[in-house]
N, C-alpha and C positions, 0 to 999 in steps of 0.2 A: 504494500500500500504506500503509494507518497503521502509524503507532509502535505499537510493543507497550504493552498496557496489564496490566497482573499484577489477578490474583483480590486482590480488597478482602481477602479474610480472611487472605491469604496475605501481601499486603503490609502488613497491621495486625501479625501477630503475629514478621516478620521483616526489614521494612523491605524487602524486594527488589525491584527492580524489572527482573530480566534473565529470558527464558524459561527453560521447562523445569527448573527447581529442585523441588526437596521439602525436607522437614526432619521431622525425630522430635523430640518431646519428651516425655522419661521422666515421667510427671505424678507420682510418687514423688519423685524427687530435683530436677528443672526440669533435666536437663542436657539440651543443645539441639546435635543434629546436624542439619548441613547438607549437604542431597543434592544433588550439584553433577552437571550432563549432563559425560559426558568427550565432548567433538567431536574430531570428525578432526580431526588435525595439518595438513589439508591445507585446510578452514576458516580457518586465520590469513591465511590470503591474503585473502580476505573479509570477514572479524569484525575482524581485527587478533589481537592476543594476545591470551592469556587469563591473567586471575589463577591463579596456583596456590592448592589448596587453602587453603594455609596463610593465604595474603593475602586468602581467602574469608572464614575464619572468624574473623580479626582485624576485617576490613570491618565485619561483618555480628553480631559478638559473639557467634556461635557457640564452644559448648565443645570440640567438635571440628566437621571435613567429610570430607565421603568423597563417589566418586564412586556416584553411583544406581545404576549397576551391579553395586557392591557389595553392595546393599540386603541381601541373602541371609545376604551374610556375618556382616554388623555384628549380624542378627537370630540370628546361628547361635550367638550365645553367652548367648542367652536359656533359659530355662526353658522345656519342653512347655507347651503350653497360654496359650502370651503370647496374650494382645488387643490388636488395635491397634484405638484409634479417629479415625475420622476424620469432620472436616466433609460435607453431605451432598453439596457438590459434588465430593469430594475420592475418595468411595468406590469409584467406577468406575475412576480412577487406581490407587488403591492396588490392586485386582485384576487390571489388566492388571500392575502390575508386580512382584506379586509371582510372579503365571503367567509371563512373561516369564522371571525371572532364577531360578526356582524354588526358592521360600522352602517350607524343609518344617520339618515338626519341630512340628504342632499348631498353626501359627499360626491365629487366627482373628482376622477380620477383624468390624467392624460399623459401623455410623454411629449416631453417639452421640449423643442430644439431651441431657444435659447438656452436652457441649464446647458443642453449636452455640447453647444456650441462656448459655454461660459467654463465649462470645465475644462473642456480641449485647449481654450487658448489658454488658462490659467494654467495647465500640463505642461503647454511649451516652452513657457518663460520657468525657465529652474530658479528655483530660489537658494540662496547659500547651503539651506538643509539639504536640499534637494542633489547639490551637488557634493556634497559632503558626502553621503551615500552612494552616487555614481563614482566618487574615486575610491573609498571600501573595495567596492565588486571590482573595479577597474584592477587595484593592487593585489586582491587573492587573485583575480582571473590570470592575471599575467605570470605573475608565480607558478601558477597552475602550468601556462603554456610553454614555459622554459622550462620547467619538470618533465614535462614529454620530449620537448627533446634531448634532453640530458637520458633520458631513459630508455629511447628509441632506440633499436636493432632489428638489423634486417631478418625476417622468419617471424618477428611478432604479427600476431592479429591487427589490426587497424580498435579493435575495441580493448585493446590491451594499453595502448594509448589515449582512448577515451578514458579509463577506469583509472587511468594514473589521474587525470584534469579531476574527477571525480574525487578521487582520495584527496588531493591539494585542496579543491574547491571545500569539502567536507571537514577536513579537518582544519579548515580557517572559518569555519563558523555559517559559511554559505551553502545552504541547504536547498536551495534552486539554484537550476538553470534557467539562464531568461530564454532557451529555445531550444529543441534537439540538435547536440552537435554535431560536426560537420566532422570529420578524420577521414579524410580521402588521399589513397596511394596511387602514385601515379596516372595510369587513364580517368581512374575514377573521379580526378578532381575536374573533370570535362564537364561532370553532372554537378551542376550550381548548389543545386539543395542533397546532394548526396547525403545519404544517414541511414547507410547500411552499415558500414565499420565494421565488416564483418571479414573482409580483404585484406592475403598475406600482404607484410611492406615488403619490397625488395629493395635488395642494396643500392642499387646506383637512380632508386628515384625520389623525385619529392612529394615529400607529406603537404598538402594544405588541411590545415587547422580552422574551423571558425568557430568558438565556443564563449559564451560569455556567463557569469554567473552573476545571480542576482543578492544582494543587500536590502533589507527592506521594501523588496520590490523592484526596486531598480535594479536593473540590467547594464553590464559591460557588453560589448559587441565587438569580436578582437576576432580578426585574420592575420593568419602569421603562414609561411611557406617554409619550409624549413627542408635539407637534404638528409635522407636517412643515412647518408656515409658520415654525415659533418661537415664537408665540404660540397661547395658546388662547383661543379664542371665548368669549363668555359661556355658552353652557350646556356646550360641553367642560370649561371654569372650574367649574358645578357639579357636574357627576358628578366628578370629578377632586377635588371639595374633600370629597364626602362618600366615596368610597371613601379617602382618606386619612382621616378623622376616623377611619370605623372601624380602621383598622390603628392609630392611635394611643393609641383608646383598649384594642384590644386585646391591644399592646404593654406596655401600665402592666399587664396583667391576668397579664404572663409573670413569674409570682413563684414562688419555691420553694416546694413545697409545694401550691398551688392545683391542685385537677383541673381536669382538661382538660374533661369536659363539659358541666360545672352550674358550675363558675368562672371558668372564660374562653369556652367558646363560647356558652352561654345567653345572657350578658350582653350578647354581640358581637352575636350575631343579633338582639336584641331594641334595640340602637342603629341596626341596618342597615332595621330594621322602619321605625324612628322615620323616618329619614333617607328610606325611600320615597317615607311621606308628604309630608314635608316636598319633594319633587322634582315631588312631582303624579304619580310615575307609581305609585302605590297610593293606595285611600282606605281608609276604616274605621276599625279602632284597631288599636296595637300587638301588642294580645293576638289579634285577629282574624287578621291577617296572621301570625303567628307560630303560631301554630295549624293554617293550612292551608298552611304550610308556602312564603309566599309569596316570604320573602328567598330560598332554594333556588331558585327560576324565572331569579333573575338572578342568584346564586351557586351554580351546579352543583357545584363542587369543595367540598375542606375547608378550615380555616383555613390549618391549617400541618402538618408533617411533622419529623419529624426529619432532621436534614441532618449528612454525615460523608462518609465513604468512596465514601459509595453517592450520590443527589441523593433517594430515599425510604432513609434510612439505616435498621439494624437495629436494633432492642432486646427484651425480652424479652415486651413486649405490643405487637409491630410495629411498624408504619411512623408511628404517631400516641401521645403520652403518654397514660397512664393518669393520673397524678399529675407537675406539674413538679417537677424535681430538680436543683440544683445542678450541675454538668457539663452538663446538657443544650443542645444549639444544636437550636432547633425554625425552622422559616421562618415566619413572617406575613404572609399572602400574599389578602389581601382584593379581591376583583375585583367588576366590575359589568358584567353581560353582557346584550344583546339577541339570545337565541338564539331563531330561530324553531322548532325542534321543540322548547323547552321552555313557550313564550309560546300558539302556537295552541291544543295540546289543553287549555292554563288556559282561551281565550278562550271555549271550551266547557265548562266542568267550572263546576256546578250551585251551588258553592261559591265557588269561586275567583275567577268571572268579572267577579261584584259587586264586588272587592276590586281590579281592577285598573284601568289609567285608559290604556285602547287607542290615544286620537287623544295622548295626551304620549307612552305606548313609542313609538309609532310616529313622531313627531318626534324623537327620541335614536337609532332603529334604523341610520342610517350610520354613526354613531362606532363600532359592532362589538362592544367592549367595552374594557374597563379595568382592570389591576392593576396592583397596588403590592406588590413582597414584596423584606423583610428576614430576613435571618437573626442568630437572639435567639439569647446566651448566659445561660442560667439560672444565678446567682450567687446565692452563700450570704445577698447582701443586693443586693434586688433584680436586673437584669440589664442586659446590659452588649449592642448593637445594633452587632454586627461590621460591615455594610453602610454602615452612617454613618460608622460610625469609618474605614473606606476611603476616606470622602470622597465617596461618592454623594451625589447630591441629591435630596430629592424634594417641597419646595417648590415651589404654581405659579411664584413668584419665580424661584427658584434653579435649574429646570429650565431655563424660557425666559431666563435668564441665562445659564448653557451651551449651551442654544441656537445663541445666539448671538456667542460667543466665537471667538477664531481657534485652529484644533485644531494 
């Protein structure tokens, strides 16, 4: 059985992290009741003891608590015609329970897109606690990740290195993942969301890693590429050197203020163009390649996302910035992939075909693919690279230096 894990929204607007709670909040006055489950008495043999109300709403800085059973009551001293609103995961609860305990008296129930639009943007702007917690998970996760590869040899399982991330993450106190992780050997790192981990490593290829653990909910979001020898080969050395130029020069581009599509991804992709070139596996020109859409063949995903609560966190224009904003932690997360159902119908497409350089992909096609991702805090002056500041590496140096250190 897993640990309980509490609704993101639930635990963003009340800190809890125990089942079966609720809570009201008067959006007139902000007074904040907490709906606490009454359990059998005969539970304590199992759970242990429970807080009282009282030590609930001390805990948790609630104005008052009551138990959810009461729900009827606490509403029975409202006026005909109250509304409640709630989250949209929240609206089905609220009507089992107020048919349950039978709430009358005109109440009406809905699901409100201002609230769920008022929590989203409130998610995106991190607050110091907020980030306080993101660099927790940030520092076990990365300890986590240089543990694998200090531990790495070739004939391991692929889930033999998840279960090292696991033990590190575990025994630093973090008891989630913010998402099933990623351990992909070799070809398998072609498949974006791979999370089978079930694949011998062999010696002369690379592991990508994507694994992040979470802190009070919050989630780390960390890709790392790492060589199961220790070192990298001369041309793992170049793909490895140009998927990291692009994440740094993408990185300088995470400024407040800057949009997201014509200010940091235009530029990004039109470096990732350059660097094709420059690899042999495109020719043509930048503007060509960019055009028909060539970096997308080996970068299926996006840049980056916003990272919180969730591992695609929420805000009020989704999962990706419109505009960066001060508060903001987005991931940058630049990869280089050899996917064959993206690569063959190009080696046919009438446009495309001209543009690409088949006998070099197919020389690079067993390394699988490659990414590098950090997660960027948007600062009122410039931004500040929570992953580093953990102490990750991602220097060819500084990888194959942990490599090879005693874990």
């Amino acid at each position: 059985m897993q640990p309980f894990r509490q609704d993101s929204n639930f635990a963003y607007l009340t800190g809890i992290q125990r089942p079966g709670f609720a809570c009201a909040i008067d959006s007139e006055t902000g007074h904040f009741t907490l709906l606490a489950p009454k359990l059998d008495p005969q539970l304590v043999v199992w759970m242990g003891a429970q807080p009282s109300l009282e030590d609930l709403a001390e805990e948790y800085g609630a104005d008052g608590c009551a138990y959810i059973e009461d729900f009827d009551t606490l509403m029975a001293s409202k006026h005909d015609g109250l509304s409640i609103y709630t989250l949209p995961e929240d609206a089905q609860n609220l009507q089992e329970l107020t048919g349950k305990h039978g709430v009358s008296g005109g109440l009406h129930s809905s699901r409100s897109t201002e609230l769920e639009d008022a929590v989203s943007a409130s998610r995106a702007l991190k607050t110091d606690a907020d980030v306080a917690c993101l660099r927790h998970a940030s520092a076990v996760s990365a300890q986590a990740h240089m543990a694998m590869w200090q531990g790495c040899q070739a004939g391991m399982h692929e889930y033999e290195l998840e279960a090292e991330f696991l033990r590190v993450t575990l025994a630093g106190g973090l008891r989630h993942t913010g998402y099933p992780s990623i351990v992909a050997a070799g070809r398998n790192a072609a498949t974006l969301h791979y999370d089978q981990n079930n694949a011998l490593v062999g010696k002369d290829e690379l592991v990508l890693v994507d694994a992040g653990a979470e802190y009070r909910c919050f989630t780390a979001d960390i890709s790392r590429t790492f060589p199961v020898s220790g070192k990298f080969t001369a041309a793992q050395s170049d793909l490895y050197s140009a998927v990291l130029q692009v994440q740094e020069h993408a990185i300088s581009l995470y400024q407040k203020g800057k949009g997201w599509k014509q200010e940091v991804i235009r530029p990004s992709r039109q470096l990732y163009c350059q660097l094709l070139l420059d690899l042999g596996l495109a020719k043509g020109s930048v503007d060509a390649l960019y055009d028909n859409d060539i970096d997308k063949l080996f970068q299926p995903h996006g840049l980056g996302h916003f990272l919180g609560m969730d591992v695609h966190d929420v805000s009020p224009s989704g999962p990706v910035p419109e505009q960066l904003q001060a508060g903001h932690v987005v991931t940058c997360e630049p990869g280089l992939y050899f996917v064959d159902h993206m690569l063959q119908p190009a080696y046919e497409h009438p446009q495309k075909r001209g543009l690409l350089n088949q006998s070099v992909i197919d020389s690079f096609r067993p390394f699988g693919g490659i990414r590098i991702e950090d997660n960027i805090l948007i600062q009122s002056q410039g931004n500040h690279n929570l992953t580093e500041a953990a102490g990750m590496v991602k220097s060819i140096e500084a990888v194959e230096a942990a490599c090879k250190a005693s874990s």
